[in-house]
VOGU-397198 format. One record per residue (C-alpha): residue in three letters; x, z, y. Coordinates in steps of 0.25 Angstrom, whole numbers, plus 2048, in hexadecimal, padded with zeros to 3 digits. Each point is the difference from the previous one (the first is absolute). Example, Ala and Ser with C-alpha at 12.3 -4.5 7.8 and 13.67 -1.06 7.14 Angstrom:
<seros>
@residuo:ALA, x:831, z:81F, y:7EE
@residuo:SER, x:806, z:7FE, y:80E
</seros>
This chain:
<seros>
@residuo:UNK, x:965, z:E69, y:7F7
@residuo:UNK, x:80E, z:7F9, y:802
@residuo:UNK, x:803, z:7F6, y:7F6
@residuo:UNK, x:80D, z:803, y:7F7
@residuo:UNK, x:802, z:7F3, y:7FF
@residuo:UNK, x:803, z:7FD, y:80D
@residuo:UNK, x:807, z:80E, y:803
@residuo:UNK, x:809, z:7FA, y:7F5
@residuo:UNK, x:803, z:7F3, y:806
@residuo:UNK, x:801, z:806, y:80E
@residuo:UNK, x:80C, z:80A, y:7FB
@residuo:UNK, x:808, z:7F4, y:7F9
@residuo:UNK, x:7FE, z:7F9, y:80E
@residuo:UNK, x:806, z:80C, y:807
@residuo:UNK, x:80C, z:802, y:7F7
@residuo:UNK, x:804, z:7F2, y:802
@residuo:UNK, x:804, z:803, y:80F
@residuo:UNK, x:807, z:80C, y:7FB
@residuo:UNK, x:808, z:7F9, y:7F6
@residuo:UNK, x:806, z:7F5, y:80C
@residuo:UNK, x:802, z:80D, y:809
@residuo:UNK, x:809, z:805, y:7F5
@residuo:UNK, x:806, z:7F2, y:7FD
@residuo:UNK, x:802, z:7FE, y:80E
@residuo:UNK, x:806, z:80D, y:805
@residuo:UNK, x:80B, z:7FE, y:7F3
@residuo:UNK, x:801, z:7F3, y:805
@residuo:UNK, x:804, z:807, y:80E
@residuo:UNK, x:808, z:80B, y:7FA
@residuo:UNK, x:808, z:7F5, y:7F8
@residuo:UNK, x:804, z:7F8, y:80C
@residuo:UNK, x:805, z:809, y:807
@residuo:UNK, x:808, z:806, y:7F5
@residuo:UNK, x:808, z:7F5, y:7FB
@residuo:UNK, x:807, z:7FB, y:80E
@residuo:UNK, x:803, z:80F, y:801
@residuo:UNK, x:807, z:801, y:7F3
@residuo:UNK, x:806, z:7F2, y:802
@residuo:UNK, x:806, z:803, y:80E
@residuo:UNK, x:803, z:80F, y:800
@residuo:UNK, x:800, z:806, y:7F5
@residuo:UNK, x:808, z:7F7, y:7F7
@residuo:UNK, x:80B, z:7FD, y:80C
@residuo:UNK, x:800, z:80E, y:801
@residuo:UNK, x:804, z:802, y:7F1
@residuo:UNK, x:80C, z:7F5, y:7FF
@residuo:UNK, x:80D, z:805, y:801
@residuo:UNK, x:80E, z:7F7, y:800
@residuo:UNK, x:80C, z:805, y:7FF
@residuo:UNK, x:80B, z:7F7, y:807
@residuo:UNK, x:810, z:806, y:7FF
@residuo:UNK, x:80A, z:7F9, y:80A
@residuo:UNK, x:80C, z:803, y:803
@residuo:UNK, x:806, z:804, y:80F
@residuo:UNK, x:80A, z:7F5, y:804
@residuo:UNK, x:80E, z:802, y:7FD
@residuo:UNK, x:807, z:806, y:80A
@residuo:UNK, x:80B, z:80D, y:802
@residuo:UNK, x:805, z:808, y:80B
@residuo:UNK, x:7FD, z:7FB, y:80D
@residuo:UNK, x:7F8, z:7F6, y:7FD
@residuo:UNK, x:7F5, z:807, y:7FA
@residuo:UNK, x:7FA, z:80B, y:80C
@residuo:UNK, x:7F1, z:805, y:801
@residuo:UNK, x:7FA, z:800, y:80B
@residuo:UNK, x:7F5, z:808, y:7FE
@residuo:UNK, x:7F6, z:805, y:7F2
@residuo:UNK, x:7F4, z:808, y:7FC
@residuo:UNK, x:7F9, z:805, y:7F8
@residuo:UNK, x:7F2, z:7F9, y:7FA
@residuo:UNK, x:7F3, z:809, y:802
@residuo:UNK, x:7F3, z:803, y:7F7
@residuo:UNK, x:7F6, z:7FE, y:80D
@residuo:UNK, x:7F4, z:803, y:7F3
@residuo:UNK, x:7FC, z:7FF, y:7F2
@residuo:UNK, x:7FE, z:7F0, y:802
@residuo:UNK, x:80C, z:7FE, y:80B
@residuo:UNK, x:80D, z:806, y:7FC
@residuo:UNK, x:80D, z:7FC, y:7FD
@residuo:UNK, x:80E, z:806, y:7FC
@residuo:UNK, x:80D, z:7FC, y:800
@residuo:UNK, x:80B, z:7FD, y:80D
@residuo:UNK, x:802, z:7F5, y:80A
@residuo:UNK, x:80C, z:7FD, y:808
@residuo:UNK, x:804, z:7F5, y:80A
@residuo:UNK, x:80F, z:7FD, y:7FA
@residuo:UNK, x:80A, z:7F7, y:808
@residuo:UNK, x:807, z:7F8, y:7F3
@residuo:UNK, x:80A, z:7F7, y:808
@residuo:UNK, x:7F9, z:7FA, y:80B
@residuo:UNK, x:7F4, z:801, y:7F9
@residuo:UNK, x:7F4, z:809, y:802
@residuo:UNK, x:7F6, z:805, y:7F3
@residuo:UNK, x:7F4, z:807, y:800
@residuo:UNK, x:803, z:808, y:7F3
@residuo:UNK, x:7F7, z:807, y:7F7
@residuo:UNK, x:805, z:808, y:7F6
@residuo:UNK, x:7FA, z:809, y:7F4
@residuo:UNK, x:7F3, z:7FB, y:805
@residuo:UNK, x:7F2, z:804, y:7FA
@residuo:UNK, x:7F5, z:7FB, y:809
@residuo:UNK, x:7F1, z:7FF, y:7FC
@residuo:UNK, x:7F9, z:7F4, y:7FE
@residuo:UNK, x:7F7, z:7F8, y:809
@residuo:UNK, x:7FD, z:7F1, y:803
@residuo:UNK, x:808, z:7F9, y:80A
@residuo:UNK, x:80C, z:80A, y:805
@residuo:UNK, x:808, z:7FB, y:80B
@residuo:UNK, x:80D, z:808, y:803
@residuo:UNK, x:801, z:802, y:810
@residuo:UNK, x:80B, z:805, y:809
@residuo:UNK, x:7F9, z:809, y:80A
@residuo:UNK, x:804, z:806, y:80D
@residuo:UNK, x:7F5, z:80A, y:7FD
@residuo:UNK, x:803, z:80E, y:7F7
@residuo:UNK, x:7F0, z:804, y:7FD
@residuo:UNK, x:7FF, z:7F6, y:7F4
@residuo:UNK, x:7F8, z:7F4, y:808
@residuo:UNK, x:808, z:7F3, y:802
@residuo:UNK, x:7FF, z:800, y:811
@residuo:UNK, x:809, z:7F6, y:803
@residuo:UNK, x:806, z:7FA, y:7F4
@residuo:UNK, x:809, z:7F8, y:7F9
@residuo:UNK, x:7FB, z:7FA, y:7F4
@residuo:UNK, x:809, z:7FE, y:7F3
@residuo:UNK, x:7F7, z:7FA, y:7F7
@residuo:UNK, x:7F9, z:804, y:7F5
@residuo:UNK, x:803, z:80D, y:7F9
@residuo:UNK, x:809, z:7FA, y:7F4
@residuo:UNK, x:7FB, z:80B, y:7F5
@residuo:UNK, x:7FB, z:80E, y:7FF
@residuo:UNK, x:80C, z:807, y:7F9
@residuo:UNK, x:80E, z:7FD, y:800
@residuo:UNK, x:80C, z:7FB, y:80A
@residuo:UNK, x:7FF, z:7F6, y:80A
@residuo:UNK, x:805, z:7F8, y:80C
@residuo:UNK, x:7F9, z:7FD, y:80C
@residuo:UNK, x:809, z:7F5, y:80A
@residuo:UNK, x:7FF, z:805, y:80E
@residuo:UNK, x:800, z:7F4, y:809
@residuo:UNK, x:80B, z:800, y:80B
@residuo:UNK, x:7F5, z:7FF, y:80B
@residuo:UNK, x:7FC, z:80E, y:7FC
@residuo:UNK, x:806, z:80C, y:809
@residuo:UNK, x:800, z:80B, y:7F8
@residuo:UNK, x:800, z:80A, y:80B
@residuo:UNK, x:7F0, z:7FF, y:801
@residuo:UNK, x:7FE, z:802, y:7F2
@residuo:UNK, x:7FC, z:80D, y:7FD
@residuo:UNK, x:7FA, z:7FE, y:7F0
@residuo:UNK, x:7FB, z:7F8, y:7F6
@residuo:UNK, x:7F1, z:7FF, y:7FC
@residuo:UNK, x:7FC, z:7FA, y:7F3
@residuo:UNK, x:7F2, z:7F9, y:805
@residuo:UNK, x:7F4, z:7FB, y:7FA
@residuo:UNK, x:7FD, z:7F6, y:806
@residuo:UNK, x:7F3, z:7FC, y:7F9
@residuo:UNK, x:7FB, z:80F, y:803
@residuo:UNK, x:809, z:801, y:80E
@residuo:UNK, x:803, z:80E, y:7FA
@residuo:UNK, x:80E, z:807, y:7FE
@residuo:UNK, x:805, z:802, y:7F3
@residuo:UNK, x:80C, z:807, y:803
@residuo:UNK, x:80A, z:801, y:809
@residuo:UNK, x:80D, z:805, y:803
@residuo:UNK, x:806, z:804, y:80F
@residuo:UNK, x:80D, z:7FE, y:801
@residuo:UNK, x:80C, z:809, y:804
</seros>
């Protein structure tokens, strides 16, 4: 007959290894957790709101030379709101206006001389200044213009598409 024991000490020796297992695999769940939450979802829930003005300018100095209109790509990726290319003077702006775009780290906003939301051959303008408002973009004199088709609001740290607008 068995002796109780050492059925008694075998059991507490046995749920020791299944206490670590649980301590461990919270350990696992938790790691992996806390970069997610730090990188992507909190980015994702910030939103700034920045209001420029468009440069001075009347008659005809001040010509558009083309505009779109931002899309909603899905639940995660969207954006609202217009973008032109003005002519203000001699100058050339990217402009946004009456923007709402969602949040994501690391947006970069792109000239591209493609219209299905990826960046193909690009221009890049910087860093997306806010989420939501109206804004100014510089377009560098090098740019030609005539191989630009839209303007892709890109992620870079997930190289995915936030939105986009294709240009008419």
């Amino acid at each position: 007959m068995p002796d109780p024991a050492i059925e008694r000490a075998s059991a507490r020796a046995g749920g020791r290894p299944a206490l670590a297992k649980i301590i461990g695999a919270i350990a696992i769940v938790g790691a992996i957790t806390v970069p997610l939450v730090g990188y992507v979802i909190v980015p994702a829930l910030v939103r700034s709101t920045l209001v420029e003005d468009l440069p001075l300018a009347t008659g005809p100095s001040l010509q558009t030379l083309g505009q779109g209109e931002l899309v909603r790509i899905n639940a995660a990726d969207y954006g609202s709101g217009n973008v032109r290319i003005v002519k203000v003077g001699d100058d050339r702006l990217l402009r946004f206006e009456g923007v709402d775009i969602a949040g994501a780290p690391d947006m970069y906003v792109y000239l591209s001389d493609q219209v299905n939301g990826r960046p193909g051959a690009f221009v890049d303008l910087g860093k997306l200044k806010a989420t939501n408002g109206s804004f100014n973009y510089p377009i560098p004199v090098s740019v030609d213009l005539a191989t630009i088709r839209s303007v892709v609001i890109w992620c870079r740290q997930f190289s995915v598409t936030v939105t986009y607008a294709t240009l008419g």
